[in-house]
N, CA, C and O of each residue as an XYZ file, in Angstrom:
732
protein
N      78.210    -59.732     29.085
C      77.140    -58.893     28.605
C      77.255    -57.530     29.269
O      77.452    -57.431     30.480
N      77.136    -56.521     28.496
C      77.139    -55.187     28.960
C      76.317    -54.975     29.698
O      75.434    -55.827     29.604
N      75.975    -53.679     30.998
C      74.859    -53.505     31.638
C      74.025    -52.897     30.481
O      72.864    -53.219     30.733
N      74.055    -52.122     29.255
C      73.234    -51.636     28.489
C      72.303    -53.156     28.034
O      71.175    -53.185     27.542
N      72.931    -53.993     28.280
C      72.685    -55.090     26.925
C      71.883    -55.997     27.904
O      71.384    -56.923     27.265
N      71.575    -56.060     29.269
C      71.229    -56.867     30.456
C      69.859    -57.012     30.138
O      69.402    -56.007     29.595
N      68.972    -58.033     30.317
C      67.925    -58.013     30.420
C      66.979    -57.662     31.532
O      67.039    -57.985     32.718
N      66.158    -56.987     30.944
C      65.358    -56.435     32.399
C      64.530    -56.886     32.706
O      63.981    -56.958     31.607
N      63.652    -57.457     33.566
C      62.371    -58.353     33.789
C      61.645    -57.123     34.656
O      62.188    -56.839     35.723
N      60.627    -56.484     34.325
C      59.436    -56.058     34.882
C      58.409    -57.064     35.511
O      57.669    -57.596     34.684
N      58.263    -57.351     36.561
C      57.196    -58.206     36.875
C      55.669    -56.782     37.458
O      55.987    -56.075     38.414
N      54.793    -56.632     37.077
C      53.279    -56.032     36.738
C      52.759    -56.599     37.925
O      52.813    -57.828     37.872
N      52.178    -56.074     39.190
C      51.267    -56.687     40.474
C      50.142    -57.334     39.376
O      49.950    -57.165     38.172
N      49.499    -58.165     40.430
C      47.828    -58.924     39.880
C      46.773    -57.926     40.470
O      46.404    -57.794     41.637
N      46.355    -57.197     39.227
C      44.868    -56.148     39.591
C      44.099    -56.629     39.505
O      43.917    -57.025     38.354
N      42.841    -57.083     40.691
C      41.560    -57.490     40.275
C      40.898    -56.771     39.837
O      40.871    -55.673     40.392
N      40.009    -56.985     38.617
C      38.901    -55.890     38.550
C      37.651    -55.517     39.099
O      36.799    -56.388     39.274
N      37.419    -54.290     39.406
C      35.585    -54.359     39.639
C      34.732    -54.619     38.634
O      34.824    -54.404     37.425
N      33.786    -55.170     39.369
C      32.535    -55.774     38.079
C      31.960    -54.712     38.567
O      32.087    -54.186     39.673
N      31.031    -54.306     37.259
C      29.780    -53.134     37.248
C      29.008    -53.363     38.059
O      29.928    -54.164     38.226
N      28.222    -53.521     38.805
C      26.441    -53.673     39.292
C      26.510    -52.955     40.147
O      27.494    -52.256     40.390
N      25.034    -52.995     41.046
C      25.022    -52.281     41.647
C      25.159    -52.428     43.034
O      25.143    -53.578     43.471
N      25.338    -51.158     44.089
C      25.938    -51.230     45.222
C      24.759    -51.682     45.816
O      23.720    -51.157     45.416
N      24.678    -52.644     46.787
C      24.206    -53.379     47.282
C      23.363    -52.998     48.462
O      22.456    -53.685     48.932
N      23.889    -51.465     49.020
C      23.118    -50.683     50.081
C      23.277    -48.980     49.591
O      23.920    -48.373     48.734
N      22.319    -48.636     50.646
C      22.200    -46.909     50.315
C      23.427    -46.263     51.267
O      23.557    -46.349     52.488
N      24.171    -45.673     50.409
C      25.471    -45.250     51.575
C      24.830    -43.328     51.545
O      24.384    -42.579     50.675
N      25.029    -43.257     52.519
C      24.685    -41.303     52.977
C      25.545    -40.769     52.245
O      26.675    -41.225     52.073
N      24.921    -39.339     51.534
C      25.407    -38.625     51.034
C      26.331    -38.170     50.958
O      26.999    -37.902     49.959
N      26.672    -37.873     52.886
C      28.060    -37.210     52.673
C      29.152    -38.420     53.229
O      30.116    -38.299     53.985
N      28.758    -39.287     52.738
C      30.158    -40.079     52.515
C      30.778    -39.799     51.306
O      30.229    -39.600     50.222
N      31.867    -39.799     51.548
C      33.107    -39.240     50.224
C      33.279    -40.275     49.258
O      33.849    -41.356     49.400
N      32.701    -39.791     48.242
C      33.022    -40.413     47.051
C      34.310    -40.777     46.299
O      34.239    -40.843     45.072
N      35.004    -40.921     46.661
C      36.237    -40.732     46.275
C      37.024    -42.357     47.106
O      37.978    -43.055     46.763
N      35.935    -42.449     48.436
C      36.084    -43.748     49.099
C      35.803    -44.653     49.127
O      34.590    -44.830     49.014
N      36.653    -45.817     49.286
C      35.862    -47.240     49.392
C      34.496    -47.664     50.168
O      34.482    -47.393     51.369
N      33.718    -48.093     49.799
C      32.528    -48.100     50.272
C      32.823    -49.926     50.438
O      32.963    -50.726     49.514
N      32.856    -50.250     52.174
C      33.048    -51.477     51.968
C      31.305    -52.607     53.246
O      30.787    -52.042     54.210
N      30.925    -53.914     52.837
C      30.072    -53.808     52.974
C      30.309    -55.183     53.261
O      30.780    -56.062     52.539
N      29.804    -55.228     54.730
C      30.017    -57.019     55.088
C      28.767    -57.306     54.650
O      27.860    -56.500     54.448
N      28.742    -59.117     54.436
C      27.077    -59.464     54.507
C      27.493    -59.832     56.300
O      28.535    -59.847     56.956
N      25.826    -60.133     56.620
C      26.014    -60.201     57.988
C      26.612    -61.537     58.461
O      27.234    -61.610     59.521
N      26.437    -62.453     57.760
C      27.231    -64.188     57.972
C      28.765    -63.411     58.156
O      29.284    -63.318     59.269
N      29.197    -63.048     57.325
C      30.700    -62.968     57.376
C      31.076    -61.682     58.936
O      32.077    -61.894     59.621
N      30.526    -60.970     59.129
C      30.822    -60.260     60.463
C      30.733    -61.128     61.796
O      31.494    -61.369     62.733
N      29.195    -61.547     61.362
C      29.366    -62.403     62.233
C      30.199    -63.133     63.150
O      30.393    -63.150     64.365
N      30.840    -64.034     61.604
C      31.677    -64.972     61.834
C      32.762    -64.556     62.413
O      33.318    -65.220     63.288
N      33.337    -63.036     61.864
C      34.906    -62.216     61.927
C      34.885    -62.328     63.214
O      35.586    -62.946     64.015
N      33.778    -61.491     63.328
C      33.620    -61.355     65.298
C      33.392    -62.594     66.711
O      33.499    -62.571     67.938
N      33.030    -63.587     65.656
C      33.102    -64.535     66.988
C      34.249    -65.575     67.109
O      34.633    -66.384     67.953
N      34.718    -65.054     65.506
C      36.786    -65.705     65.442
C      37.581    -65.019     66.391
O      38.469    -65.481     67.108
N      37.072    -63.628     66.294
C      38.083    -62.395     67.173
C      37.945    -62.815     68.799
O      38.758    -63.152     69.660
N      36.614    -62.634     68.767
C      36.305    -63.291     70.623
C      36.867    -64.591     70.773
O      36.904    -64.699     71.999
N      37.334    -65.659     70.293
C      37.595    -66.864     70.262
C      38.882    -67.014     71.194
O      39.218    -68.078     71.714
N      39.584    -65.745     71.337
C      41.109    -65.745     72.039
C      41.201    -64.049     72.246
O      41.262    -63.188     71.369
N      41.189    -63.895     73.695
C      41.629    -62.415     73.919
C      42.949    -62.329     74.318
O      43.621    -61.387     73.897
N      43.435    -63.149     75.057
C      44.714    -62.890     75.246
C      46.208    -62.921     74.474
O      47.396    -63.001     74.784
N      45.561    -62.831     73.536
C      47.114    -62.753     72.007
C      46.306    -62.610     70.684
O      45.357    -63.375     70.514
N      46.536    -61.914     69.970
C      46.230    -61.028     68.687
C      45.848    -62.146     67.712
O      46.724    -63.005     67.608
N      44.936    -62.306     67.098
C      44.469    -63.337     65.606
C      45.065    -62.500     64.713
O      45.629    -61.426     64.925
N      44.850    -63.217     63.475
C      44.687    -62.393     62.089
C      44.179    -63.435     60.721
O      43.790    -64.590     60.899
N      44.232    -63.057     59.937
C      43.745    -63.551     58.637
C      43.732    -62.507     57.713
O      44.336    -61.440     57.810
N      42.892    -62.939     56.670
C      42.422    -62.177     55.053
C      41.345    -62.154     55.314
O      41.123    -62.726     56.382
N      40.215    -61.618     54.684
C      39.188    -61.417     54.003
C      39.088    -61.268     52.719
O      39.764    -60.686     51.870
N      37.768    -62.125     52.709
C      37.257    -62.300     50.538
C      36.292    -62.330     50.433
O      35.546    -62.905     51.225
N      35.863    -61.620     49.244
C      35.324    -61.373     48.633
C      34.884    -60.455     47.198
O      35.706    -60.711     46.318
N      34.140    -59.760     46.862
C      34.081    -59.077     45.067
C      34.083    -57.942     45.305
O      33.729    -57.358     46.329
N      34.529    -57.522     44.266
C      34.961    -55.816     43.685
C      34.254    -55.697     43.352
O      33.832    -56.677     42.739
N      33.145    -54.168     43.362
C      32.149    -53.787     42.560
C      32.570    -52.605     42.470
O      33.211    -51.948     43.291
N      32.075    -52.243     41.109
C      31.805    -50.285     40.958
C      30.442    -50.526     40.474
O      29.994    -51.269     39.600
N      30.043    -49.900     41.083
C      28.591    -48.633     40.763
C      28.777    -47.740     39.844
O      29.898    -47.829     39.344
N      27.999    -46.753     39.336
C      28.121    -45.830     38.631
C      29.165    -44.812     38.986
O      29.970    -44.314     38.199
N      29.036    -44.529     40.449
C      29.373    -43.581     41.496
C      31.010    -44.131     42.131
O      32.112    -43.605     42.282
N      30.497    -45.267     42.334
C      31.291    -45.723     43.856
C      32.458    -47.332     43.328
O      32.274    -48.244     42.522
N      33.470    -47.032     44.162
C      34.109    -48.697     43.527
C      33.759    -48.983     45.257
O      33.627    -47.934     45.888
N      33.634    -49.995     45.896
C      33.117    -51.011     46.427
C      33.104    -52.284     46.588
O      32.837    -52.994     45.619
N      33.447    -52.970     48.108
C      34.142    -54.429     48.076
C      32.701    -54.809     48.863
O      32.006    -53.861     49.230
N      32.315    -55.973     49.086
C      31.328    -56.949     49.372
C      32.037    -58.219     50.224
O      32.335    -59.244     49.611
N      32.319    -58.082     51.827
C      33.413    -59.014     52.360
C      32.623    -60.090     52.538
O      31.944    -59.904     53.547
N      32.397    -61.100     52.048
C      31.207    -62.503     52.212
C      32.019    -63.591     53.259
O      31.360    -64.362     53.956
N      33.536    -63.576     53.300
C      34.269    -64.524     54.369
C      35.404    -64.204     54.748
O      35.980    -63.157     54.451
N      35.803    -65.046     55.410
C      37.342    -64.943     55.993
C      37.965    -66.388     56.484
O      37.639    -67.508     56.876
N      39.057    -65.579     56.190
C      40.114    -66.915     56.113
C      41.233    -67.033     57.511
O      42.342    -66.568     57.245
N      41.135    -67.400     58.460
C      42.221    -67.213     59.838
C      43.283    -67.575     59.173
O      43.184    -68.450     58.313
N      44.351    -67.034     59.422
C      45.747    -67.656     59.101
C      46.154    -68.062     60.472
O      46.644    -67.281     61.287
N      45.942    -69.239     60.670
C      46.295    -70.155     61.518
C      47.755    -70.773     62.145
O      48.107    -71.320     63.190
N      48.394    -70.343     60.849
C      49.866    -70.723     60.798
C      50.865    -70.035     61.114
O      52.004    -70.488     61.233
N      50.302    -68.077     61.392
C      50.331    -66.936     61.581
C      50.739    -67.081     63.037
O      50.249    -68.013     63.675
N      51.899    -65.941     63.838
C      52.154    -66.201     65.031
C      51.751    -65.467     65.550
O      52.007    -64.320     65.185
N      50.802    -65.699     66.815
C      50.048    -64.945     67.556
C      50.898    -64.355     68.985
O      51.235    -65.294     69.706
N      51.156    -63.477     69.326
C      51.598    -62.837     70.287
C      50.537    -62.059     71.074
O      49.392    -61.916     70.645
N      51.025    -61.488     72.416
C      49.920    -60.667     73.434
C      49.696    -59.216     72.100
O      48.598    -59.190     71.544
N      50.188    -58.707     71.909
C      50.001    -57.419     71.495
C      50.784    -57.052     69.506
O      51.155    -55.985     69.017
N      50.752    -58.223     68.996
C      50.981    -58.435     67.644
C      50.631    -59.406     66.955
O      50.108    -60.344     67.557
N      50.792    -59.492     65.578
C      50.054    -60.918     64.790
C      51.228    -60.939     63.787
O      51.502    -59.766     63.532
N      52.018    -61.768     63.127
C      52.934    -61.947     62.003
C      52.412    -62.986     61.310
O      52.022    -63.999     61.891
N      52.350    -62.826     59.892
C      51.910    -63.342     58.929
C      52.982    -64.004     58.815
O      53.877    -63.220     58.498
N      53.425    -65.223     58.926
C      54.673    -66.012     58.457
C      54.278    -66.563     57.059
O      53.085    -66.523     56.757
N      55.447    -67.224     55.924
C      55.131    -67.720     55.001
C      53.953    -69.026     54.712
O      53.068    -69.352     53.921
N      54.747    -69.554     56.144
C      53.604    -70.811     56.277
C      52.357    -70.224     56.173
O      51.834    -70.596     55.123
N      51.526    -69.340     56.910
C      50.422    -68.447     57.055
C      49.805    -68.379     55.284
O      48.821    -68.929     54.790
N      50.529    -67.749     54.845
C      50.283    -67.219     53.741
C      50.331    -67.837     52.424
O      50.026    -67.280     51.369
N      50.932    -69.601     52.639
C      50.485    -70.763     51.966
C      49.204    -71.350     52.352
O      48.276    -71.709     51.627
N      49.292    -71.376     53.335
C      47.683    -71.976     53.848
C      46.452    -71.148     53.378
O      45.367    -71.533     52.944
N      46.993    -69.764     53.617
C      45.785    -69.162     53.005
C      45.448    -69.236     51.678
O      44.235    -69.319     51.489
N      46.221    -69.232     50.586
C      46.366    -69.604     49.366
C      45.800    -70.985     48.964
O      45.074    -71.130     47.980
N      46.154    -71.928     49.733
C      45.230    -73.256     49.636
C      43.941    -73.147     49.843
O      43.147    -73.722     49.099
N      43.553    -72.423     50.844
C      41.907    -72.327     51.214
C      41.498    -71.614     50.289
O      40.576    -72.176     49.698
N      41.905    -70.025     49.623
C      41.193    -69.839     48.791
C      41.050    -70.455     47.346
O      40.163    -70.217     46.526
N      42.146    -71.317     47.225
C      42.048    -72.197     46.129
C      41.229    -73.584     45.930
O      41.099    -74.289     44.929
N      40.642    -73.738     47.470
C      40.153    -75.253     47.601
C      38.531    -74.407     47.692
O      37.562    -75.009     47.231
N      38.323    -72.923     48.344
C      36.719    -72.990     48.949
C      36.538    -71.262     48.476
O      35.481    -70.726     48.811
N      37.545    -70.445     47.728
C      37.193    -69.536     47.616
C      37.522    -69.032     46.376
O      38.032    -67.917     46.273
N      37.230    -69.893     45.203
C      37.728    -69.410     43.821
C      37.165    -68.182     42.894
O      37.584    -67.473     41.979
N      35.777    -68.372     43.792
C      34.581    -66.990     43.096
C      35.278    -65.863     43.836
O      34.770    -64.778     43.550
N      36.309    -65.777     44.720
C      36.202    -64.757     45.494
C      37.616    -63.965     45.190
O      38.456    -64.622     44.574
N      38.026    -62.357     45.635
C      39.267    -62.090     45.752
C      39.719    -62.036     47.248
O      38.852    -62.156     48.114
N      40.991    -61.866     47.589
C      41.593    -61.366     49.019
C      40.833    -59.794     48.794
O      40.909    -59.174     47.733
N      40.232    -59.394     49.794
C      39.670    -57.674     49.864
C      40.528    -57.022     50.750
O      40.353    -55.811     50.884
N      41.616    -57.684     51.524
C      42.332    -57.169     52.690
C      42.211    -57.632     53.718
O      41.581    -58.689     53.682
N      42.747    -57.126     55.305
C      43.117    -58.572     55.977
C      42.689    -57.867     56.987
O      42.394    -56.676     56.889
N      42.583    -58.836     58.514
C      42.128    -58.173     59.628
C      42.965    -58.539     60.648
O      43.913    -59.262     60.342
N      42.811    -58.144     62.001
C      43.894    -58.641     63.606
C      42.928    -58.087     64.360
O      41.942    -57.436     64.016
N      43.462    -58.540     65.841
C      42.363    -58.529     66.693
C      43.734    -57.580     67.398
O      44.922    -57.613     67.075
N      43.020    -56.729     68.499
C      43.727    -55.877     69.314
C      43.118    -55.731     70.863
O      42.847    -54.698     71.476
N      42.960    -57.569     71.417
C      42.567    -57.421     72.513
C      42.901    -56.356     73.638
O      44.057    -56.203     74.032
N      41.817    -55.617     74.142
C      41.867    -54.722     74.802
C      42.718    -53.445     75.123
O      42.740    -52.719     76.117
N      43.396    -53.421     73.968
C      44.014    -52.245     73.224
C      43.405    -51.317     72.372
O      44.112    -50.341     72.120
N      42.004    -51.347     71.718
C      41.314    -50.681     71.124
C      41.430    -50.793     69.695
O      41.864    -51.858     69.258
N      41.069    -49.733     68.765
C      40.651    -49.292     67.391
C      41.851    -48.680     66.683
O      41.740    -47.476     66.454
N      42.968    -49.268     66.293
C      43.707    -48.174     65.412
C      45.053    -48.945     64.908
O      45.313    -50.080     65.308
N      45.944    -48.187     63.934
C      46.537    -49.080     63.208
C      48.065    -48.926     63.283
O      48.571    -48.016     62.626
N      48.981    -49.869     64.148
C      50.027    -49.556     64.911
C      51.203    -49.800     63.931
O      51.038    -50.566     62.982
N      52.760    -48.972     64.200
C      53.527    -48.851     62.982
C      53.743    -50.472     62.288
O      53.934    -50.711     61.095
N      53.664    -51.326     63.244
C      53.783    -52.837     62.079
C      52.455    -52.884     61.370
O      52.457    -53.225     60.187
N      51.757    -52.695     61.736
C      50.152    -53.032     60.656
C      50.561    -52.438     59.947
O      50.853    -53.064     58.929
N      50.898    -50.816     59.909
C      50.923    -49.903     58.635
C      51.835    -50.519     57.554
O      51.705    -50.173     56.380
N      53.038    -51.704     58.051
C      54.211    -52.054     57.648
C      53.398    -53.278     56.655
O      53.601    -53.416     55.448
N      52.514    -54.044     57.425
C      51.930    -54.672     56.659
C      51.168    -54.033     55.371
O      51.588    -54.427     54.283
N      50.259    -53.234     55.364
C      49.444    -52.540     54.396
C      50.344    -51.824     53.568
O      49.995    -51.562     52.417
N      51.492    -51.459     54.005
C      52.120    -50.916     52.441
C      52.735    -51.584     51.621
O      53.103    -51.306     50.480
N      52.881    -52.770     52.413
C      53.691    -53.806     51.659
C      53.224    -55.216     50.882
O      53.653    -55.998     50.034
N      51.943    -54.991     51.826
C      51.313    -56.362     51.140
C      49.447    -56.439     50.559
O      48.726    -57.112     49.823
N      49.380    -55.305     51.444
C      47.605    -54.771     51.027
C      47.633    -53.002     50.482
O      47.020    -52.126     51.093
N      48.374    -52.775     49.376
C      48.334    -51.288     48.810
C      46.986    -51.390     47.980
O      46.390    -50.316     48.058
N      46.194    -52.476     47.086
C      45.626    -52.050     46.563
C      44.343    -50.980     46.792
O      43.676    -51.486     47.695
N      43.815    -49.934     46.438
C      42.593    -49.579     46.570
C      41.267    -50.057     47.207
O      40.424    -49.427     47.845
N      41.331    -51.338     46.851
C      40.152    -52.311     47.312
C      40.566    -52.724     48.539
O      39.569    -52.997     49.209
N      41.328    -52.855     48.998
C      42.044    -53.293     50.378
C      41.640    -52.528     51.893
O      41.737    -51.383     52.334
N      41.177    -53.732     52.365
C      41.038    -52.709     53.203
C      41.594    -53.481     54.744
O      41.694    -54.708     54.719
N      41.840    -52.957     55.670
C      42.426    -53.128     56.986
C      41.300    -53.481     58.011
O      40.236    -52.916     57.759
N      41.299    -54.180     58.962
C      40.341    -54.427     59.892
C      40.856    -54.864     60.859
O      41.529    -55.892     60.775
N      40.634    -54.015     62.392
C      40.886    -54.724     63.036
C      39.836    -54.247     64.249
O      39.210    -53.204     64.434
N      39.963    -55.776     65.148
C      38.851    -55.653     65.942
C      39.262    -56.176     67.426
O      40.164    -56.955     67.734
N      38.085    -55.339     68.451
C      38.512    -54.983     70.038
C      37.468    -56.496     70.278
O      36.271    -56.437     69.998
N      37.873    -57.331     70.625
C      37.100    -58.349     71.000
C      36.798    -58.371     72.472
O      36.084    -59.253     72.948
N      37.345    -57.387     73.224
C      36.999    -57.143     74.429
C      36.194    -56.183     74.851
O      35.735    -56.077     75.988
N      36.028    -55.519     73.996
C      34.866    -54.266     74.090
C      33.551    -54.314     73.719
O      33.323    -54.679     72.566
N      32.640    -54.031     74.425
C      31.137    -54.163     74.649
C      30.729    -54.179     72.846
O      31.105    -53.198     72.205
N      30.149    -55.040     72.274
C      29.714    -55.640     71.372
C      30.768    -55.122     69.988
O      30.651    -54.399     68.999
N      31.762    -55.932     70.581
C      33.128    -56.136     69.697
C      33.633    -55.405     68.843
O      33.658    -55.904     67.718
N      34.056    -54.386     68.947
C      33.758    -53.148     68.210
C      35.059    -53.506     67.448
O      36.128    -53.931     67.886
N      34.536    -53.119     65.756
C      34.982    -53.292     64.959
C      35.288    -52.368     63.694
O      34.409    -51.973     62.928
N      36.718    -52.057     63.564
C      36.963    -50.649     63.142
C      37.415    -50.850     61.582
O      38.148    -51.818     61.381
N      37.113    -50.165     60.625
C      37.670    -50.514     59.082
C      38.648    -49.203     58.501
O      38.273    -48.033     58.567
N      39.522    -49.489     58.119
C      40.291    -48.541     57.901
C      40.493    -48.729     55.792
O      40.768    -49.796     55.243
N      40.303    -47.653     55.199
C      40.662    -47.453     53.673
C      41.480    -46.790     53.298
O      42.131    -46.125     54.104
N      41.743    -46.736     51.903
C      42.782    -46.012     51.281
C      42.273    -44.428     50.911
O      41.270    -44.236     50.224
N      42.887    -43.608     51.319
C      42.400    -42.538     50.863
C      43.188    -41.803     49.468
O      44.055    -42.387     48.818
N      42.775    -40.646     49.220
C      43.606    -40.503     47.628
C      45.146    -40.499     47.846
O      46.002    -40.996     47.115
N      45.342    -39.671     49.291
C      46.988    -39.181     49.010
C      47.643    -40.889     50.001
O      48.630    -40.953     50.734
N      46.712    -41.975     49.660
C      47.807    -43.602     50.329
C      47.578    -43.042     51.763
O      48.578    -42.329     51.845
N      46.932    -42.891     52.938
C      46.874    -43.236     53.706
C      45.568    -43.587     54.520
O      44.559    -42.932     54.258
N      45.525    -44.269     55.191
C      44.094    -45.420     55.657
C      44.021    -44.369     56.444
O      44.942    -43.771     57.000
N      42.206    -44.044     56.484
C      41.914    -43.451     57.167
C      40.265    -44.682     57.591
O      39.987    -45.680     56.925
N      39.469    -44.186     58.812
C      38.636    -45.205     59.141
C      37.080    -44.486     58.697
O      36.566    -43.367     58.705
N      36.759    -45.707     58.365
C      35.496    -45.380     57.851
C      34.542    -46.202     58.629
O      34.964    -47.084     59.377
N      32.343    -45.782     58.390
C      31.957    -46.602     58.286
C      31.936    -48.003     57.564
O      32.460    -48.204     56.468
N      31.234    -48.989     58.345
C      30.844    -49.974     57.312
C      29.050    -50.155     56.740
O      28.187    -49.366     57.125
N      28.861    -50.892     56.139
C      27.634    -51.465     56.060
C      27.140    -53.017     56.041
O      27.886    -53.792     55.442
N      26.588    -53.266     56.319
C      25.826    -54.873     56.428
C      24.249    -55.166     55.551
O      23.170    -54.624     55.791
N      24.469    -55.883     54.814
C      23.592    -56.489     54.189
C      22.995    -58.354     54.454
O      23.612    -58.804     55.420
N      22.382    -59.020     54.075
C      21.698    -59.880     54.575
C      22.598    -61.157     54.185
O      22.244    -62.287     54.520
């Protein structure tokens, strides 16, 4: 067969969509519209944060899930849980998503999270602080590009666990934003 004559297979990523309704809290004005407006309920922070404290001395990680919304205004994720990837190798100062990791997670959201999407994933950065080091970035371009995606990672050693969210901005690069919490 000629290369003209070869068949080409396009494989298309899986886009979730946003559902219409409405945003769930009052975000300030001069937050940029143009940004993800992302919005834990408080069960699921909760929870993020007392997974993160659970081990300081070597890095967690997982996904987070939950729904896509647009507003009139705003597109907008709603993080209701999270999923540890357990299977994931934890090191002092990194987290690797291994395949195993990333079957397991796929089972859980298939066994307990079918209403829900992946919204993007989180790591813990015991006592290293707030920010997103060249392997995370390696992760997010490669495996969390969508829009809705968002990055999280959290200081489980720092005075009431400070927890940093990073989004997509127009020109593809995460910059950190507030969050919000609802009930």
């Amino acid at each position: 067969m000629a290369e003209d004559d070869a068949i080409r297979i396009r494989i298309k990523p899986v886009r979730a969509k946003a559902v219409r309704r409405k945003l769930p809290v009052r975000v300030p004005p001069e937050y940029p519209s143009d940004l993800l407006v992302v919005v834990f309920t408080q069960t699921a922070l909760a929870g993020l944060q007392q997974f993160a404290a659970s081990e300081t001395s070597h890095e967690l990680g997982g996904v987070v899930v939950g729904a896509i919304g647009r507003s009139s205004k705003r597109l907008f994720i709603e993080v209701a849980n999270f999923i540890p990837a357990t299977k994931g190798i934890s090191r002092r100062a990194s987290f690797e998503f291994t395949n195993e990791a990333q079957e397991e997670i796929h089972q859980v959201m298939d066994a307990q999270f079918r209403d829900f999407k992946i919204v993007g994933w989180f790591h813990t950065h015991p006592g290293y602080g707030i920010f997103l080091s060249g392997a995370d970035q390696f992760i997010d371009q490669n495996y969390f590009r969508e829009k809705y995606h968002v990055a999280i990672v959290i200081d489980p050693t720092k005075t009431g666990i400070e927890t940093g969210v990073f989004v997509w901005d127009e020109e593809h690069a995460r910059v950190r934003v507030p969050y919000f919490e609802v009930d």
